[in-house]
C-alpha positions, 0 to 999 in steps of 0.5 A: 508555504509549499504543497508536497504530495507524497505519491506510490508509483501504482497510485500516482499512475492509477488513481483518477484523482491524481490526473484530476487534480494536475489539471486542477494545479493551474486553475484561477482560484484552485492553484497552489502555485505549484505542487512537488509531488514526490512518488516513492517508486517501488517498481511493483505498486501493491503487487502488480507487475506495472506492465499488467497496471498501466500502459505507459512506460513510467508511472509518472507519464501522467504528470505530462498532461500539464508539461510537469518536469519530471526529475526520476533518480537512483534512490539508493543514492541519497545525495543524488535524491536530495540534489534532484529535491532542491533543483524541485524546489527551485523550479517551484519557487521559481516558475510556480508550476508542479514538478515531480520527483520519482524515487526509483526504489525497491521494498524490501518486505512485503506491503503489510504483515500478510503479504509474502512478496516472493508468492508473486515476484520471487525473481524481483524478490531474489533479487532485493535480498541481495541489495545492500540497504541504502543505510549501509551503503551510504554510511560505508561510503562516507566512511570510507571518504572520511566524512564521518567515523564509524564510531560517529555513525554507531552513536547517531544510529544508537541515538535514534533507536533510543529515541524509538524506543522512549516513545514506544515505553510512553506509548504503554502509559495511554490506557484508554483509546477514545474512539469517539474521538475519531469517529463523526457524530451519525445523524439521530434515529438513521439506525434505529428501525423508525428511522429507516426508510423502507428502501433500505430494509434488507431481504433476509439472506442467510445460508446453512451452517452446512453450506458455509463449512463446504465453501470453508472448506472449498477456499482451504483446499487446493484443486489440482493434485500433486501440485507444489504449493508454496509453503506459506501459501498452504499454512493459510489455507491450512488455518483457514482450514481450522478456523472453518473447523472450529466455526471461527471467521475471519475477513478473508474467510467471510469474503469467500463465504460471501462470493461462494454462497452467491456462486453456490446460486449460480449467480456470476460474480466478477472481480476487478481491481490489483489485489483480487487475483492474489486474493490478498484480503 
């Protein structure tokens, strides 16, 4: 048996739970005899510039804390990562102790449907759409050594799209999703009123249906005039504009209600964390 973690290069530098757990790699009675931790290195976390989310130069500094080797590679070249990953392994086997591969990569889209990366890194991002996907480069490598036929790749790629696409048709024959089966059993009577200790009953806090349109409508605009907005950035706030309109929330509009209402009272509110100042949920 052998522990794998599998790390983000925000994550590995900024979660407490990862230094945590390095010093916990070589207690008697916690050790797993050595973990590979693999980070998968985007070079931009979620959206921070790592210069504004740790204050070492790699995400990986923090594997030195228990001397940890630590192999960074060029991920857009597949035989040097899966070189780097067997020294790993060997290093493992062979000392027992931790060792971490850092995987510089890129992402080429954003970090989920609603994210736009060329919002917050539009020089990165200019770059990125000029990179030739490893797939292609690789595959034009060997190609062009030898090693494999076009007509080779084109079936192994059409193999596994097909492969993708069966299981997307099977996944259409599951009608029903249990949720029950995904959440744990809550304790009896804790949500009914009986059941609640008086400490946690709530003081009524709503607001005016005039006071939410106005914060709406507020967080749908834009405050400096003249101002050249990016053209995704206006069609949210331009639905968003709508959905106050036609009295519809969504989460993102309900968090601005939220801290609005409590500004609206004069009551300060501060933020922290790396997805506050895009304001991406």
């Amino acid at each position: 048996v052998m522990s794998i973690l599998l790390h983000g290069d925000a994550a590995f530098a900024g979660q407490g739970v990862v230094y945590e757990t390095f010093h916990l790699s070589d207690l008697p009675s916690y050790t797993t005899n050595g973990t590979i931790h693999v980070v998968v290195n985007n070079q931009i976390g979620f959206t921070t510039d790592p210069r504004m989310a740790r204050s070492s130069p790699y995400p990986t500094d923090v594997a030195r804390v228990v001397n940890a080797p630590i192999f960074h590679v060029n991920a857009d070249d597949p035989e040097a990562v899966m070189y780097v990953c067997s020294v790993a392994a060997e290093w493992r086997n062979t000392f027992n102790k931790d060792v971490v591969v850092d995987l510089v990569c890129y992402r080429r889209r954003g970090h989920n449907e609603m994210d736009e990366p060329m919002f917050t890194q539009p020089l990165m991002y200019k770059q990125i759409h000029k990179q030739v996907p490893v797939l292609k480069k690789y595959a034009d490598k060997l190609i062009a050594d030898g090693t494999v036929t076009l007509q080779e790749f084109e079936e192994e790629i059409a193999k596994y799209d097909r492969i993708c696409e069966e299981a997307y048709t099977r996944s259409k024959d599951n009608k029903i999703l249990h949720i029950k089966h995904w959440l744990d059993s809550p304790w009896p009577g804790f949500f009914n009123v009986d059941g609640e200790p008086k400490s946690m009953s709530c003081p009524p806090t709503g607001i005016s249906e005039e006071l939410l349109t106005h914060i709406g409508n507020v967080a749908s605009s834009v405050p400096v005039e003249d101002f050249k907005i990016h053209s995704g950035l206006s069609r949210i706030l331009k639905a968003r504009s709508e959905m106050t309109k036609n009295r519809l929330v969504d989460w993102a509009l309900a968090e601005y209600m939220a801290f609005g209402s409590v500004l609206k009272e004069g009551i300060h509110v501060r933020l922290s964390g790396q997805d506050v100042e895009r304001g991406t949920f």
